[in-house]
C-alpha positions in Angstrom: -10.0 18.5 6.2 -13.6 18.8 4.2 -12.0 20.6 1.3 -8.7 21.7 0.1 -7.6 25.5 1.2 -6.4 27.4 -1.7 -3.8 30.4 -1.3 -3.5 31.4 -5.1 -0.3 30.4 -7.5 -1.1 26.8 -7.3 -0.8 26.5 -3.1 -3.4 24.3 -1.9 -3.5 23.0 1.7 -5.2 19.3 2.1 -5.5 16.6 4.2 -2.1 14.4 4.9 -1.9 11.9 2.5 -2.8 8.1 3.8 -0.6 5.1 1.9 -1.6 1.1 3.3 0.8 0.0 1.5 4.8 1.1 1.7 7.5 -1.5 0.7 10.2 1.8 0.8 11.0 4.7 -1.2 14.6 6.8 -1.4 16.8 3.7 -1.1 15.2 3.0 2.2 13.8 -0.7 2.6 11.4 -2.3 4.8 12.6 -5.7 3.8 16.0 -5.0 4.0 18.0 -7.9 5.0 18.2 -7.1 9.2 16.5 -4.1 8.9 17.3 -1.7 11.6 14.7 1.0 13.1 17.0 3.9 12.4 15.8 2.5 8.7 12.0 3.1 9.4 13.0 6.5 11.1 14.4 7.6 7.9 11.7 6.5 5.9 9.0 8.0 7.9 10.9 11.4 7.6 11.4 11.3 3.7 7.3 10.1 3.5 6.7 13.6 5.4 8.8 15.4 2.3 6.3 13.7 0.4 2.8 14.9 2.0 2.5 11.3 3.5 1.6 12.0 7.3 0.1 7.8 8.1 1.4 4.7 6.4 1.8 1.4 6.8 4.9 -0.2 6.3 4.4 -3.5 4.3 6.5 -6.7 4.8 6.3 -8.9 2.4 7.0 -13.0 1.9 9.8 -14.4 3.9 10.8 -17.1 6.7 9.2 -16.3 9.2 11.9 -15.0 11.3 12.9 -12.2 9.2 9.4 -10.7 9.1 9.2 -10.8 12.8 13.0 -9.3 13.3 11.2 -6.3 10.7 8.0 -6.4 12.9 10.9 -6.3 15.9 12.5 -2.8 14.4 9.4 -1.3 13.0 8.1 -1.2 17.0 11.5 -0.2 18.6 11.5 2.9 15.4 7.9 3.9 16.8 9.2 3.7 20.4 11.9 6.4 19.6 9.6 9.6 18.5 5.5 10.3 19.2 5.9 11.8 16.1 7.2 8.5 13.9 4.5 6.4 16.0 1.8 8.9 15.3 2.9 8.0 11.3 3.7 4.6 11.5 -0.4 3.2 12.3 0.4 -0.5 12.0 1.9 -2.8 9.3 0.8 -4.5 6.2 2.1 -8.1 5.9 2.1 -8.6 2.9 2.0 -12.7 2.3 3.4 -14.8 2.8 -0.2 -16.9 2.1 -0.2 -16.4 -1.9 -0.2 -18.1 -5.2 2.7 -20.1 -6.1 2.6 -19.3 -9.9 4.6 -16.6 -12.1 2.4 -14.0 -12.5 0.2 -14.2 -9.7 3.2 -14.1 -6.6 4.8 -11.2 -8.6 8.3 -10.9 -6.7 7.5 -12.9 -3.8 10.0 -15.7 -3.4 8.2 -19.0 -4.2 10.1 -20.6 -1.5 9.0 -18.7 0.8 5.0 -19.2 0.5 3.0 -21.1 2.8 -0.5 -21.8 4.0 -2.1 -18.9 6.4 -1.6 -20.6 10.0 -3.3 -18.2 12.9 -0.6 -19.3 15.5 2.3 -17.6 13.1 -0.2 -14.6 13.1 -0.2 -14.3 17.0 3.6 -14.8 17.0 3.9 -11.5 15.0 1.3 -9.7 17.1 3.3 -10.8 20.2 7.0 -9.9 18.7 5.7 -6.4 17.2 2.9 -5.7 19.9 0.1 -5.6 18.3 1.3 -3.8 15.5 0.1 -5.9 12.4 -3.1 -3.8 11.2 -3.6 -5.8 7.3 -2.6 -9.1 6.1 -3.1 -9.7 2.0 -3.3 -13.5 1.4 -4.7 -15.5 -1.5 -8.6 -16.9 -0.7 -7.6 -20.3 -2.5 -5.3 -20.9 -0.1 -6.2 -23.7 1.8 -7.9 -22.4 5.5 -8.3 -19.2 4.5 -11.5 -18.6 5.8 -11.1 -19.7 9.5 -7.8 -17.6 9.2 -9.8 -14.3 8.1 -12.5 -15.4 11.0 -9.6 -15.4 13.3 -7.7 -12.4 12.1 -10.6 -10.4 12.2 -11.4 -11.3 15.9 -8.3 -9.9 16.6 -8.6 -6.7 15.1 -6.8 -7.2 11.5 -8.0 -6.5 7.7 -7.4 -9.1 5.5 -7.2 -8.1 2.0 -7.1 -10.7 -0.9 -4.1 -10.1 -3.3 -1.5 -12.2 -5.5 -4.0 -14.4 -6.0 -5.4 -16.6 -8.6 -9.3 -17.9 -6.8 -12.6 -18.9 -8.1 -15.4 -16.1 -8.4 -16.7 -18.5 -5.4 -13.6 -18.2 -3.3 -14.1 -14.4 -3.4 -17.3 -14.3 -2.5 -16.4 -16.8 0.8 -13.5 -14.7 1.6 -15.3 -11.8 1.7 -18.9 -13.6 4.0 -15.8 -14.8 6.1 -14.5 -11.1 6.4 -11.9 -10.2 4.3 -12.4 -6.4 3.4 -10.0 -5.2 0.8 -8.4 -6.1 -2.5 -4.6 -5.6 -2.5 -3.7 -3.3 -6.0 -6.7 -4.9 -7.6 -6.0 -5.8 -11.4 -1.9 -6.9 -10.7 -0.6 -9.9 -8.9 -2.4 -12.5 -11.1 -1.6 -13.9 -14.6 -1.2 -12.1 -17.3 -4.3 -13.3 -19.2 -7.9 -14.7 -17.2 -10.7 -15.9 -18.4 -13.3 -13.3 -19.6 -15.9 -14.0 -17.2 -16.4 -15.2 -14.8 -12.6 -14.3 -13.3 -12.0 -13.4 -10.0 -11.2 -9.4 -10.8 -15.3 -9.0 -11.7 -15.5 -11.1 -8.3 -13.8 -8.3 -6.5 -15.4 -5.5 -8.3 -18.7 -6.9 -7.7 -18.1 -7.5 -3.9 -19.5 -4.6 -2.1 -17.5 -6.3 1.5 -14.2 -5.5 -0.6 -12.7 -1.6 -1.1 -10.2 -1.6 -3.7 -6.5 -0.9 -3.3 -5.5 0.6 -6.9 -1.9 1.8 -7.7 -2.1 4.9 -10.3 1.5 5.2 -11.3 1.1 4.9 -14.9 2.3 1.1 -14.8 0.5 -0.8 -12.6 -2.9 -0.1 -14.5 -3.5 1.6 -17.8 -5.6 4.6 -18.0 -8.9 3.1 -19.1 -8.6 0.3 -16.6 -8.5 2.4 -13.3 -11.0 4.6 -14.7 -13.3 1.4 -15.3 -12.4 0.1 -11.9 -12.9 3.6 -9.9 -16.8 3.9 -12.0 -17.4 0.3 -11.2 -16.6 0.4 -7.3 -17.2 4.0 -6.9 -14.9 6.6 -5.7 -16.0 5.6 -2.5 -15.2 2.1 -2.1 -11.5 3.1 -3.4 -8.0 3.8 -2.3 -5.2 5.2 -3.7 -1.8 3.5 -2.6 1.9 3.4 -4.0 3.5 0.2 -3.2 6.5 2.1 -3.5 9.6 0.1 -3.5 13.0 1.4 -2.1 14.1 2.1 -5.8 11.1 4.6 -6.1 13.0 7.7 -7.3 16.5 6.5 -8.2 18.1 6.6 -11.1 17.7 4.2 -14.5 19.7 1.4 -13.8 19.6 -2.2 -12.8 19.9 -3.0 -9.1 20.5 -5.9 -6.7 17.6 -5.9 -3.7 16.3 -8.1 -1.4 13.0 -8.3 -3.2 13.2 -9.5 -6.5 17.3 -10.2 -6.6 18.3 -8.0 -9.8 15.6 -5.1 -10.4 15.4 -2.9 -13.4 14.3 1.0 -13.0 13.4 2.0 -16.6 14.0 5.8 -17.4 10.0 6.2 -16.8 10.4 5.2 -13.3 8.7 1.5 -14.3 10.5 -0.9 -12.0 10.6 -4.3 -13.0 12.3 -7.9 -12.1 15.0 -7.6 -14.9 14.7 -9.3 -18.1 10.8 -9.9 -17.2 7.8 -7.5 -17.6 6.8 -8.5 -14.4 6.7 -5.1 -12.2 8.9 -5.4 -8.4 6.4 -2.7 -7.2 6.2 1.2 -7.7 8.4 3.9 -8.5 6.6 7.1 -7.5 5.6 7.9 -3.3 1.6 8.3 -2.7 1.6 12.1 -3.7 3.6 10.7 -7.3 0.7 8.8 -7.8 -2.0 11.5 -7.0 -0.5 13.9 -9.3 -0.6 11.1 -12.0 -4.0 10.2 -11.5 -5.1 14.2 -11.5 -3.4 14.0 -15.0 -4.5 11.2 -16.3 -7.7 10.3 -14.7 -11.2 11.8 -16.2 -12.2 11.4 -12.7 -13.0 14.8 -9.9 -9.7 15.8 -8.4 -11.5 15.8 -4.7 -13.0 12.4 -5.5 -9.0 11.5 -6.0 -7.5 13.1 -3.2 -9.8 11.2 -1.2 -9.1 8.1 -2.5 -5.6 9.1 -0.9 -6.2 10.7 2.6 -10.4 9.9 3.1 -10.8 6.5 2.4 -7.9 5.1 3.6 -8.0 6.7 6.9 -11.6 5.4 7.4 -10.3 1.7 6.5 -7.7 2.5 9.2 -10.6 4.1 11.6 -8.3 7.1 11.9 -10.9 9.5 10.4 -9.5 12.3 13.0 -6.1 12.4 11.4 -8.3 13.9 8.0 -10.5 15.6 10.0 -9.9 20.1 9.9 -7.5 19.8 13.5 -5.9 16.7 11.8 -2.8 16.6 9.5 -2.5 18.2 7.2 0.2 19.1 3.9 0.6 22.7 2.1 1.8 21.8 -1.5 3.1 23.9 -4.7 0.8 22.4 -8.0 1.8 25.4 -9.6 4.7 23.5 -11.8 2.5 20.3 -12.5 4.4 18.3 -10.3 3.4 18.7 -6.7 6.5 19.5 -4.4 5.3 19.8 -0.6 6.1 22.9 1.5 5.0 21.9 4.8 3.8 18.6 6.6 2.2 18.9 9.9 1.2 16.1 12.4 -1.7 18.0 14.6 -0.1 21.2 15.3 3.6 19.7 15.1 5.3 20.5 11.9 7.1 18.5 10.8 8.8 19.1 7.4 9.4 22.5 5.9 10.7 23.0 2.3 
């Protein structure tokens, strides 16, 4: 849509919201030990409660046959319903090329991480066909740049993430073709050099939009605002990297990601006894509402950032075009809560 439609009392009818990158959310888990498509089903449908109408569900580091039996069931969940295809726009593999250190792999099982190797690439195209639409790897990996060469030949964004490279390696990357940075500012140690360091590479890269999560832990307040004014609103999308916890209850949990995770009453999530965050705890639309609060940045220029920009990255422009999807949502209590999500002319999810 070119502009939210306002019905009074806080109604406002926008374009569907766009999320690249989904681990899970309500208990529901893309990397679920055998992960069965009745799973993504579900998820899809609790994302449309949420206002999120195109996602990509993101795999992240594992042997290689468990992220092709998720590919696998991912593509039979999109062969059961138009509707949960039309959603479902690719996957996001999320590794399994990244740095080896604490602090840079985040939750991603050391064991786990390898070199990028083009022939694995083609062996998830084949087993989920075709589905695999971005790849975050870390540029110091050795043979990156051939790999983005080659990914890109065959139609997949590579976005450099849970990385640790030169200000060099950045700038390769991206001549190579890499054309995003995975949640810029997290997945890297907790203290870099001042400069040069390989965020200011990324900022500075015009090739590279930036994936930011604004959940109120990934990035502090002043950070994202930096970020957003140095790559423009433009160059920026809003995702969630929502984890299956997002939404449950304080407690500490057992997941496949992470073993033993820790949901803090704020909704922080993180690998417990360890500040180190296991991804998000709020959907796409949690994360809008946050940035509208917190952000000294226009509210179109962030709801953009969420349904614009990503679709453009996606080349799915229709789907926020005025005959496109679109969500009605209640603002009226601070906290958005959707009333109706619509694929096309299909709704889809009624409060």
């Amino acid at each position: 849509m070119t502009a939210p439609e306002t019905f009074g009392a806080g109604v406002v009818r926008h374009a569907g919201l766009v999320d690249l990158q989904v681990n899970g959310y309500a208990g529901l888990d893309v990397n679920a030990d055998e992960l069965e498509p009745a799973t993504v089903v579900e998820l899809t449908r609790a994302l449309w409660a949420q206002g999120v109408t195109t996602y990509l569900p993101t795999i992240i580091t594992a042997p290689e046959a468990k992220i092709v039996h998720a590919l696998r069931a991912v593509a039979a969940a999109r062969q059961t319903d138009p509707l949960v295809a039309h959603s479902i726009a690719g996957v996001h593999v999320e590794g399994p090329s990244l740095h080896p250190d604490d602090g840079p792999r985040g939750a991603h099982d050391v064991r786990h991480l390898r070199d990028p190797d083009v022939a694995e690439l083609d062996r998830w195209q084949e087993a989920s066909g075709g589905l695999v639409r971005v790849v975050t790897l870390a540029p110091e990996r050795p043979g990156t740049e051939a790999y983005i060469k080659a990914a890109r030949t065959r139609g997949v964004l590579v976005s450099l993430g849970h990385c640790a490279p030169t200000a060099e390696q950045v700038r390769a990357a991206a001549r190579a073709g890499a054309t995003l940075s995975t949640h810029l500012g997290n997945g890297t140690y907790r203290t870099v050099p001042r400069h040069p360091n390989h965020i200011w590479a990324q900022l500075a890269a015009d090739e590279l939009d930036a994936m930011l999560i604004a959940d109120g832990h990934h990035l502090p307040v002043d950070v994202l605002t930096a970020m957003i004014r140095a790559k423009s609103s433009r160059c920026c999308v809003l995702t969630s990297d929502s984890a299956a916890l997002a939404g449950n209850a304080p407690g500490e949990y057992r997941t496949p990601v992470g073993g033993s995770v820790t949901v803090d009453a704020d909704g922080r999530l993180t690998l417990t006894g360890t500040e180190l965050l296991a991804g998000s705890g709020r959907s796409l639309l949690g994360c809008l509402d946050w940035a509208r609060a917190h952000l000294p940045v226009d509210p179109e220029a962030l709801l953009a950032m969420a349904t614009l920009n990503p679709a453009r990255v996606l080349g799915l422009t229709d789907r926020v075009a005025d005959d496109g999807d679109t969500v009605l949502v209640d603002r009226g209590i601070g906290t958005s809560r959707v009333l109706s999500t619509r694929l096309g002319g299909t709704e889809v999810y009624a409060a």
